[in-house]
C-alpha positions as a Markdown table, in Angstrom:
| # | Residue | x | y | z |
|---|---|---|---|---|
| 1 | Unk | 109.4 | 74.3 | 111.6 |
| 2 | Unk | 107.6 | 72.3 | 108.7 |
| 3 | Unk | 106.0 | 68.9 | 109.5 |
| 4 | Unk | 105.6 | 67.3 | 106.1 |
| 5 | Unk | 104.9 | 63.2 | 105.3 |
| 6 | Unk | 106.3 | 62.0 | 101.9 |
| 7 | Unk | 106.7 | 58.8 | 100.1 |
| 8 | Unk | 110.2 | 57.7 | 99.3 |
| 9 | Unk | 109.2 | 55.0 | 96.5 |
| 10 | Unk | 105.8 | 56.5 | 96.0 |
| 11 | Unk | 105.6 | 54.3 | 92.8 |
| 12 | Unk | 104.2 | 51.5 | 94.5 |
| 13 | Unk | 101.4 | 53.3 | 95.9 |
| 14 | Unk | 100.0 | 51.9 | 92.2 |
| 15 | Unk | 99.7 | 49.1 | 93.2 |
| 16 | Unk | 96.5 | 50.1 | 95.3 |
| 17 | Unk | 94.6 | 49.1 | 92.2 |
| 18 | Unk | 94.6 | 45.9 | 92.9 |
| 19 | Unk | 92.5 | 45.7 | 96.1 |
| 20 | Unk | 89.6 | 46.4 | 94.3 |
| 21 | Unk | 90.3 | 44.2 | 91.8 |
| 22 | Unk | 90.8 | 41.7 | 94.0 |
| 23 | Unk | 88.0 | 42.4 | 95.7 |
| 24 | Unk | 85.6 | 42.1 | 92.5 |
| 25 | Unk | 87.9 | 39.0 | 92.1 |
| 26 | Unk | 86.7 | 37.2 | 95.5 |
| 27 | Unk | 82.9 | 38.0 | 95.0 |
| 28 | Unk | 82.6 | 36.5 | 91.9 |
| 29 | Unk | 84.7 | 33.0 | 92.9 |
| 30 | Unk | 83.2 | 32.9 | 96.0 |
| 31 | Unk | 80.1 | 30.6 | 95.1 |
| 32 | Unk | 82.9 | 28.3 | 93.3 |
| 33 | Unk | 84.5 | 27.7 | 96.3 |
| 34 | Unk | 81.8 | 26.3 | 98.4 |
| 35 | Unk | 81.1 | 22.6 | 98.6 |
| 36 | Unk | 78.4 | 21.6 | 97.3 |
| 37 | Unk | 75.6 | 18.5 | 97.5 |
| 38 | Unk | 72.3 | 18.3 | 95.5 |
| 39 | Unk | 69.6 | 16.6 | 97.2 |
| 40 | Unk | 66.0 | 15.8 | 95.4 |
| 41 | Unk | 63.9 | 17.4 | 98.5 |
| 42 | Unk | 65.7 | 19.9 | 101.2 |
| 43 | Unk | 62.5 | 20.6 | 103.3 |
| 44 | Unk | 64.2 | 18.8 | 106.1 |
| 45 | Unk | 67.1 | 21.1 | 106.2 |
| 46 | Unk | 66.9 | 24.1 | 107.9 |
| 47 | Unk | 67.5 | 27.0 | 105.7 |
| 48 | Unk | 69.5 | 29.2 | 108.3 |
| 49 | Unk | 73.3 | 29.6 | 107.9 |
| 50 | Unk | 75.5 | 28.7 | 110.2 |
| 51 | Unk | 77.4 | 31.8 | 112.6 |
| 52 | Unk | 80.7 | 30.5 | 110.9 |
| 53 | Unk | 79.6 | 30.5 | 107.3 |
| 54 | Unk | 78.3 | 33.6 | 108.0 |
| 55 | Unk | 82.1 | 35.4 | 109.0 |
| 56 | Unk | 83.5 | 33.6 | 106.5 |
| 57 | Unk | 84.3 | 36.4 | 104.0 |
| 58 | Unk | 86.4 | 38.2 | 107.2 |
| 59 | Unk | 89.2 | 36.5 | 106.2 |
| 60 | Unk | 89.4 | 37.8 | 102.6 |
| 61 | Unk | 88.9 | 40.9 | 104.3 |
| 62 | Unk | 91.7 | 40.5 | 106.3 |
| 63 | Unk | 93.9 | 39.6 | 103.3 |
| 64 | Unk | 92.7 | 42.8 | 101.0 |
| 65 | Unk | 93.9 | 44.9 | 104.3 |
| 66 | Unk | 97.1 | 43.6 | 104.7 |
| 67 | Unk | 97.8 | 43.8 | 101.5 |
| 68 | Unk | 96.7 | 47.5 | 101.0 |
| 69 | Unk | 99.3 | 47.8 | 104.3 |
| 70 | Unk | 102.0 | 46.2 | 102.9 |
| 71 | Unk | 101.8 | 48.5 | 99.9 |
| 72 | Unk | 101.7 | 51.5 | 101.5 |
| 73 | Unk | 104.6 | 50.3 | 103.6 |
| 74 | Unk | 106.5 | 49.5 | 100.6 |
| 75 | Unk | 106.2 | 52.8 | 99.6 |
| 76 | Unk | 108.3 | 54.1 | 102.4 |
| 77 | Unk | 106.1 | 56.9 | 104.2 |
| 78 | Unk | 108.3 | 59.4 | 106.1 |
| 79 | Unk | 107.4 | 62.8 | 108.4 |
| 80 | Unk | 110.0 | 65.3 | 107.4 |
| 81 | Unk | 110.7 | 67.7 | 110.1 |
| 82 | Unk | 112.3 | 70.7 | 108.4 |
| 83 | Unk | 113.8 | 73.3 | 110.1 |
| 84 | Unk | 114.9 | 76.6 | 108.0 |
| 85 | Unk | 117.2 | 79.2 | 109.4 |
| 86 | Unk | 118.2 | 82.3 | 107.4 |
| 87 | Unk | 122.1 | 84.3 | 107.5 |
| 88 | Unk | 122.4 | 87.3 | 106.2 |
| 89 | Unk | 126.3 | 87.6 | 105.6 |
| 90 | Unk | 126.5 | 90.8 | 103.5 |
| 91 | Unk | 124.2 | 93.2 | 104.5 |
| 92 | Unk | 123.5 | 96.8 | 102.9 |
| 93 | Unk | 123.5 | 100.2 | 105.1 |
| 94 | Unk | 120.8 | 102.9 | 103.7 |
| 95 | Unk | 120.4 | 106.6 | 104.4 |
| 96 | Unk | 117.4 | 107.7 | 103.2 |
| 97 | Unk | 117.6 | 111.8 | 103.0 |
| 98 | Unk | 114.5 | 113.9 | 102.8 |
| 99 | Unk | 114.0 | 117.1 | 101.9 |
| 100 | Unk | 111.4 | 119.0 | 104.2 |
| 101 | Unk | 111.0 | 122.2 | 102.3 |
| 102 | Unk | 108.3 | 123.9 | 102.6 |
| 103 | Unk | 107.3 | 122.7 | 99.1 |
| 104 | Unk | 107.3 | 119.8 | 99.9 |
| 105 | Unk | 103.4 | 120.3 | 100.9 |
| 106 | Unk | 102.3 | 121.1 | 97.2 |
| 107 | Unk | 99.5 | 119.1 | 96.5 |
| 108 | Unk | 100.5 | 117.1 | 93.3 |
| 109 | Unk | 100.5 | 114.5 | 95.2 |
| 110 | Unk | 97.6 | 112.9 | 97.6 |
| 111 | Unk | 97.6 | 114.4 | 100.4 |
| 112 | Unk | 100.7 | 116.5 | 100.1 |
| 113 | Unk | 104.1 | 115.6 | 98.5 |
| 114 | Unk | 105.7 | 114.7 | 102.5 |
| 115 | Unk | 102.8 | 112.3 | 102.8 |
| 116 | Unk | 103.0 | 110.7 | 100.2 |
| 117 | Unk | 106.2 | 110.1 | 100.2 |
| 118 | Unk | 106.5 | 109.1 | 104.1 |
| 119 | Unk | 103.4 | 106.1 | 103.3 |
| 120 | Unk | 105.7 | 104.9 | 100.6 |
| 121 | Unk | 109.2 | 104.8 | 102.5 |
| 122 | Unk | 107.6 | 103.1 | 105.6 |
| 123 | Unk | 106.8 | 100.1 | 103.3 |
| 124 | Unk | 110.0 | 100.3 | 101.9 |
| 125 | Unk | 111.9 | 100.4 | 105.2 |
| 126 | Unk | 109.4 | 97.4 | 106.2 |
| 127 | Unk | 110.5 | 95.6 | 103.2 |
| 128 | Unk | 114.4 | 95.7 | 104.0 |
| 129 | Unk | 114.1 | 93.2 | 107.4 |
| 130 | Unk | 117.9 | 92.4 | 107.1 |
| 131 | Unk | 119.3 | 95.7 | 106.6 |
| 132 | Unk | 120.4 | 98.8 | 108.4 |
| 133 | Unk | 118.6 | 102.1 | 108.1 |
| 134 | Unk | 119.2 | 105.9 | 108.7 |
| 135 | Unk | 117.4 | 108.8 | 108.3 |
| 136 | Unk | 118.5 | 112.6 | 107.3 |
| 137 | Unk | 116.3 | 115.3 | 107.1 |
| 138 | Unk | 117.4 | 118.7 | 104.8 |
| 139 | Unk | 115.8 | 122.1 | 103.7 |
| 140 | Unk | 118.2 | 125.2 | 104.2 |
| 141 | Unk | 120.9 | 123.3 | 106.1 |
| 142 | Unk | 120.7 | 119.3 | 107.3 |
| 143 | Unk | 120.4 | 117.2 | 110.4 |
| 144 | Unk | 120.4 | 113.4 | 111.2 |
| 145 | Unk | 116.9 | 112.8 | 112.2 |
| 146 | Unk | 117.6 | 108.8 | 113.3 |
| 147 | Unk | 121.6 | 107.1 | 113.3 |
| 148 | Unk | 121.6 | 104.2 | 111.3 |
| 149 | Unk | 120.0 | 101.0 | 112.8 |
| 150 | Unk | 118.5 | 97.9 | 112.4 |
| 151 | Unk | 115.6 | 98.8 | 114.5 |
| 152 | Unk | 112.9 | 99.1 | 112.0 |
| 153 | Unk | 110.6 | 100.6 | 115.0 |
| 154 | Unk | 112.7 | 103.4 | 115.8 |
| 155 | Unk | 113.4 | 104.1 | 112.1 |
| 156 | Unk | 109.2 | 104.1 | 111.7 |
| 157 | Unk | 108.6 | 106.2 | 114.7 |
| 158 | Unk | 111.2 | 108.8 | 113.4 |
| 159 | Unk | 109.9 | 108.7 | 109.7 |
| 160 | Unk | 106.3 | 109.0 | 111.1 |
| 161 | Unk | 107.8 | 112.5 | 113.2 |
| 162 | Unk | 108.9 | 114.2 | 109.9 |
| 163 | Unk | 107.0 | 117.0 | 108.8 |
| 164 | Unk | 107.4 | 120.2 | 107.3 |
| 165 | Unk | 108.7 | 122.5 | 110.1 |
| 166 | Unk | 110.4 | 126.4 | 110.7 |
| 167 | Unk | 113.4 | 125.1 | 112.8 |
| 168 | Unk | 115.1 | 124.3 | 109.5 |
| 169 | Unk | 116.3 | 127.0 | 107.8 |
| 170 | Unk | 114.5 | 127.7 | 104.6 |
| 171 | Unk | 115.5 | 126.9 | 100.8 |
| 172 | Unk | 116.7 | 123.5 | 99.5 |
| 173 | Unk | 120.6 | 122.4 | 100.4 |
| 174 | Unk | 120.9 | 119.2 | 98.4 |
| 175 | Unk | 124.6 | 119.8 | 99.2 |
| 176 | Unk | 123.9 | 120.1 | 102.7 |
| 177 | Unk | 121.8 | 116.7 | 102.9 |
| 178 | Unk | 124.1 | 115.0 | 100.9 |
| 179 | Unk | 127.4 | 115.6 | 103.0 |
| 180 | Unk | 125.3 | 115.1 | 106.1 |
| 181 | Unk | 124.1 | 111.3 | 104.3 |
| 182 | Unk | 127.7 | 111.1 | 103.8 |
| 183 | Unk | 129.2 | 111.8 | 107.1 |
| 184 | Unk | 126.6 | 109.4 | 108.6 |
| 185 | Unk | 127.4 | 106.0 | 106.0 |
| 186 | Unk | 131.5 | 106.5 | 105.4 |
| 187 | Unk | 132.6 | 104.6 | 107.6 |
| 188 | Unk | 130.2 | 101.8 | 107.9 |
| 189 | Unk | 131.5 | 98.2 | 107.6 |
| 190 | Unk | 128.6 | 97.0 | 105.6 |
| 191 | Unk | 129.3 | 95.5 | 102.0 |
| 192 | Unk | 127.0 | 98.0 | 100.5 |
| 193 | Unk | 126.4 | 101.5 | 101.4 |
| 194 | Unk | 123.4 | 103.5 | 99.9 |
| 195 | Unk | 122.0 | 107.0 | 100.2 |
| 196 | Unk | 118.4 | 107.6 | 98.9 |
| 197 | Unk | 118.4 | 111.3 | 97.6 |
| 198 | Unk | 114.7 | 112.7 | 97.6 |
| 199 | Unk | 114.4 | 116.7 | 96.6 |
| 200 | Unk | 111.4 | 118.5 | 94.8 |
| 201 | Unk | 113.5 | 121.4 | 94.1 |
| 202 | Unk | 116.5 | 123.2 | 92.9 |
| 203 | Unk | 119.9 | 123.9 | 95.2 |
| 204 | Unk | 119.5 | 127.1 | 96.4 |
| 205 | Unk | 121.1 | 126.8 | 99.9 |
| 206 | Unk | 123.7 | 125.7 | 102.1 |
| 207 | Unk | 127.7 | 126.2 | 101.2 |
| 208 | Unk | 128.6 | 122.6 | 100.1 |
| 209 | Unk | 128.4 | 122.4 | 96.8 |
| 210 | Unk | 126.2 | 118.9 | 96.0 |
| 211 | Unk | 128.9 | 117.4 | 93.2 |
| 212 | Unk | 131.6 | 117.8 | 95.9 |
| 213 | Unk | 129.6 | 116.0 | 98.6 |
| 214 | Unk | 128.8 | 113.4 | 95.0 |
| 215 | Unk | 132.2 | 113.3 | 94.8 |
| 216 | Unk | 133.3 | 112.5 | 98.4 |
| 217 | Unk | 130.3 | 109.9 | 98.0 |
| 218 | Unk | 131.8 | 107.9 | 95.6 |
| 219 | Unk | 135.5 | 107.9 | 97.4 |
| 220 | Unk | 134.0 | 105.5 | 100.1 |
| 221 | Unk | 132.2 | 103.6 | 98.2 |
| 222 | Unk | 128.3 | 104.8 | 98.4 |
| 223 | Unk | 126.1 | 104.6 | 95.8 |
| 224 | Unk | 123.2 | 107.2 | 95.8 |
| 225 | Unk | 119.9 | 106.8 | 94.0 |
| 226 | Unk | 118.5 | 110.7 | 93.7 |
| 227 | Unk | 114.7 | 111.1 | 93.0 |
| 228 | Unk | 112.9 | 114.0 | 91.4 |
| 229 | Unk | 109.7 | 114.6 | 93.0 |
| 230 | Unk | 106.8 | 116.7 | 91.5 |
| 231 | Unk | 104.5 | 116.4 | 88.5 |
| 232 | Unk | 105.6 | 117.8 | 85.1 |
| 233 | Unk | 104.2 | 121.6 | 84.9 |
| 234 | Unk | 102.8 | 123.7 | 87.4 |
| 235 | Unk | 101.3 | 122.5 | 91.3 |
| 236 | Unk | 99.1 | 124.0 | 93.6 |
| 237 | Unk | 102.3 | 125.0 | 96.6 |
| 238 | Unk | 102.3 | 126.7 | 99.2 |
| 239 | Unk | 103.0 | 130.4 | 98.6 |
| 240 | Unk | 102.7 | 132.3 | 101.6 |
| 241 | Unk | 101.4 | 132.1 | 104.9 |
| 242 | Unk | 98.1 | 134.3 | 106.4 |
| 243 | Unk | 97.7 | 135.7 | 109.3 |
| 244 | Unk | 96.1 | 132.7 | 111.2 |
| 245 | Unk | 99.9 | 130.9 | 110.3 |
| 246 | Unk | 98.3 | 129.2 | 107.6 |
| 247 | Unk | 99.8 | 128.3 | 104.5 |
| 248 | Unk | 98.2 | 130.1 | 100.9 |
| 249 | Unk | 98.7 | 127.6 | 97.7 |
| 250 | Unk | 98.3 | 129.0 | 94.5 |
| 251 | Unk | 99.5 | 127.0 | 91.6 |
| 252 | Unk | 103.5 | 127.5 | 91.4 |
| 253 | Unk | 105.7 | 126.1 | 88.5 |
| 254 | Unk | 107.7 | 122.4 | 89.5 |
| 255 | Unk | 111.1 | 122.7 | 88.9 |
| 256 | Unk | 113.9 | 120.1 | 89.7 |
| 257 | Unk | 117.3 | 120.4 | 88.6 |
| 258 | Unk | 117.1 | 116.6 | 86.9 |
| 259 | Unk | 120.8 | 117.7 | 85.2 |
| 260 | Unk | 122.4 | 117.7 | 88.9 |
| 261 | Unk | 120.0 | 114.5 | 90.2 |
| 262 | Unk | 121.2 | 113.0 | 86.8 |
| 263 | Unk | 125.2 | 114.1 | 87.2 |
| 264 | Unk | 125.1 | 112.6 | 91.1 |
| 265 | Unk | 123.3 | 109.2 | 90.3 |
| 266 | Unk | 125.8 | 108.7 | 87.5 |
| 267 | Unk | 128.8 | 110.0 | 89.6 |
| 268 | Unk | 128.6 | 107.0 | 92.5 |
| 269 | Unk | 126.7 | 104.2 | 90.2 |
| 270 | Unk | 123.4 | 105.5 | 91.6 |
| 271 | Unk | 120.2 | 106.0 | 89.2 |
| 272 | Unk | 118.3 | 108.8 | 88.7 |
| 273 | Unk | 114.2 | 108.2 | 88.4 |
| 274 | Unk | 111.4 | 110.9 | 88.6 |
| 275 | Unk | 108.4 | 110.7 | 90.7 |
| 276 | Unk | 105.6 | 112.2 | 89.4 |
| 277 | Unk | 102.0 | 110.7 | 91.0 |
| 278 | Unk | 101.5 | 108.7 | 94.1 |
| 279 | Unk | 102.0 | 105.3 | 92.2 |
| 280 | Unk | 105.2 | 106.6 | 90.4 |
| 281 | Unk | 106.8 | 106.9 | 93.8 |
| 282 | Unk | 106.3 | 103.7 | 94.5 |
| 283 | Unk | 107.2 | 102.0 | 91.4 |
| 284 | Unk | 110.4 | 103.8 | 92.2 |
| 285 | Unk | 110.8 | 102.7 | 95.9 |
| 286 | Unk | 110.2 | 98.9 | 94.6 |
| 287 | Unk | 113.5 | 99.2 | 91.3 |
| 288 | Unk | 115.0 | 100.7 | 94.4 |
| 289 | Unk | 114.2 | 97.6 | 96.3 |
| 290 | Unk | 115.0 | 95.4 | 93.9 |
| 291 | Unk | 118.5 | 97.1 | 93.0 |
| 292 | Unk | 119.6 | 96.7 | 96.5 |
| 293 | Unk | 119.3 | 93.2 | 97.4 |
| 294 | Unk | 121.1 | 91.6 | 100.5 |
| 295 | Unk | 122.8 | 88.1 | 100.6 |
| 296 | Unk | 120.8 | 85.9 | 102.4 |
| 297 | Unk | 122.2 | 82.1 | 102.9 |
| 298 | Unk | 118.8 | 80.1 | 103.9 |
| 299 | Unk | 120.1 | 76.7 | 105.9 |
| 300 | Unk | 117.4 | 74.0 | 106.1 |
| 301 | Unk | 117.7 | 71.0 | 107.8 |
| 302 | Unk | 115.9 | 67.6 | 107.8 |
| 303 | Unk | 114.9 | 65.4 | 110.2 |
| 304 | Unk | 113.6 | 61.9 | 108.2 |
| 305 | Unk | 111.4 | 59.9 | 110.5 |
| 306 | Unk | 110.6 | 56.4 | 109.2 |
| 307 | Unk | 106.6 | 55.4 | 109.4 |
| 308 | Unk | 106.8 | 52.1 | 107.2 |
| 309 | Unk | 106.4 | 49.8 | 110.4 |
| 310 | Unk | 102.8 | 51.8 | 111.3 |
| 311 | Unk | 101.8 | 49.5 | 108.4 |
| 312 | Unk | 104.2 | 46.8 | 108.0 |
| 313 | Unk | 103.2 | 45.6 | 111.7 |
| 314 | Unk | 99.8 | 45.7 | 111.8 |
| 315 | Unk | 100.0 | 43.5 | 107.6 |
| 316 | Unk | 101.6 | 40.9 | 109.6 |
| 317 | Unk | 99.6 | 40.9 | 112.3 |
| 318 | Unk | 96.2 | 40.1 | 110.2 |
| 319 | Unk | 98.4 | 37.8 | 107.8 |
| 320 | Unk | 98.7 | 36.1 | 111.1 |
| 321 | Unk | 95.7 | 36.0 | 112.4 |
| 322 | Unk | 94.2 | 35.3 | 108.9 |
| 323 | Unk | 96.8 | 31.9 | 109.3 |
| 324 | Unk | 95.3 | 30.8 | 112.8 |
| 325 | Unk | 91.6 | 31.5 | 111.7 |
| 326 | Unk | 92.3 | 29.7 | 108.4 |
| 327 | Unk | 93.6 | 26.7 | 110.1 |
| 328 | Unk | 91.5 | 26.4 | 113.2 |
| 329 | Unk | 88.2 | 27.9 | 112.7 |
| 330 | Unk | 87.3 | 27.9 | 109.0 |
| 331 | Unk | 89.4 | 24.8 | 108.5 |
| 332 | Unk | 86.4 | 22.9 | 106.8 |
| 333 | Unk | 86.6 | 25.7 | 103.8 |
| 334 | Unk | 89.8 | 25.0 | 103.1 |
């Protein structure tokens, strides 16, 4: 709720000018308007002023306020109470699938490739208030991690849980996620259906093939935007793990298959983009963003409240007193 005062015909608010004109006006008449008699010798005559002479000029300043009143009442001051409320009548269903790999911990990215990218899909899922949100995790084979749903806290929590674990089987099934994505959004009621495709790899796993489950895709109606992740060259990944279950890194050769990334994008009316650094992935998560917009109606609704009389009143109140005291106490300076 917005509380705002306005001025209907602020145009008369120039006619403020003129009280200190006026003003300048009265103090240089005034000693015209005083009678006047010249006598040869005034010793006799005390030289004090009279109490009335001396609240004389309150009734010019009466006059220079109402008038300032009136103007301001001519300009028509309102308080405008708006109220705003927001519809969201098409709304967009997203399955954001994320490949947990094991190379996903390479260190191209700061900290690790996973948390990186987890920091910039919580602002992303932040960003999408109106919308519905799934998640689907993928290495060697895929699982939901989180059903679609407009609970942004239980979408958070779940992103926050993801991590690079040896439940999943190993190897990258970009197949596998993709069908999974699939089977989770088809049959969503939601004007438009997206699937975020993340992968740092090639497909190397899983027995769906990933241009069938592109295919299937685009015969409901979803659109999948595929990422790329990794720098260009080689990255320090993990390679092995010692005996104390701890991963070795040594620097290991990045390679995504951008052809199929490229071939699944165009298949569904997705886009393909590579992230390569920290800010590149978010760069990416903003187009994203801004791709996908939902419809929002925004209602506002007004509530005029009229405040003329808070200064129309009180104008005629001291034009009417300024008539009494004109007429009964200052009568002899008329």
């Amino acid at each position: 709720m917005i509380l705002k005062m306005e001025f209907l015909n602020i145009e008369f608010l120039w006619l403020l000018v003129l009280i200190p004109l006026l003003a300048l006006w009265y103090s240089y008449t005034r000693k015209y308007k005083s009678n006047i008699l010249n006598f040869s010798n005034s010793a006799a005559f005390s030289e004090s002023k009279s109490f009335i002479t001396m609240i004389e000029p309150i009734l010019r300043i009466f006059r220079m306020i109402a008038l300032m009143l009136l103007i301001i009442a001519l300009a028509r001051p309102q308080v405008i109470d708006i109220s705003t409320r927001t519809k969201n009548n098409r709304g967009i269903d997203i399955i954001m699938a994320i490949d947990v790999s094991a190379s996903m911990l390479a260190k191209d990215l700061k900290p690790n490739r996973l948390v990186a990218l987890k920091d910039v899909a919580s602002n992303f899922i932040k960003s999408r208030t109106t919308d519905r949100i799934g998640l689907v995790e993928y290495a060697g084979e895929s699982y939901t991690k989180t059903p679609i749903t407009s609970d942004k806290s239980i979408i958070l929590r779940s992103l926050k849980e993801i991590e690079y674990n040896t439940i999943i089987e190993g190897g990258t099934a970009i197949g596998m996620g993709l069908a999974t994505s699939v089977n989770r959004i088809k049959d969503s009621k939601a004007r438009s259906k997206v699937i975020i495709l993340l992968t740092d790899g090639v497909n190397n796993s899983g027995f769906i093939d990933p241009l069938t489950a592109a295919e299937l895709a685009n015969e409901f109606g979803i659109k999948i935007y595929t990422i790329g992740l990794g720098t260009n060259g080689m990255a320090l990944s993990p390679i092995g793990i010692d005996s104390r279950g701890k991963f070795n890194y040594a620097n290991a050769k990045v390679e995504i298959d951008e052809k199929l990334l490229n071939e699944i994008a165009d298949m569904t009316g997705g886009k393909y983009f590579r992230a390569t650094n920290n800010n590149k992935l978010k760069e990416i998560y903003d187009d994203i963003d801004k791709l996908e917009k939902s419809d929002i109606e925004e209602f506002k609704y007004y509530n005029v409240q009229e405040k003329y009389r808070l200064f129309l009143l009180p104008a005629l109140m001291l034009i009417g007193l300024e008539m009494i005291l004109k007429f009964t106490l200052f009568r002899s300076f008329i």
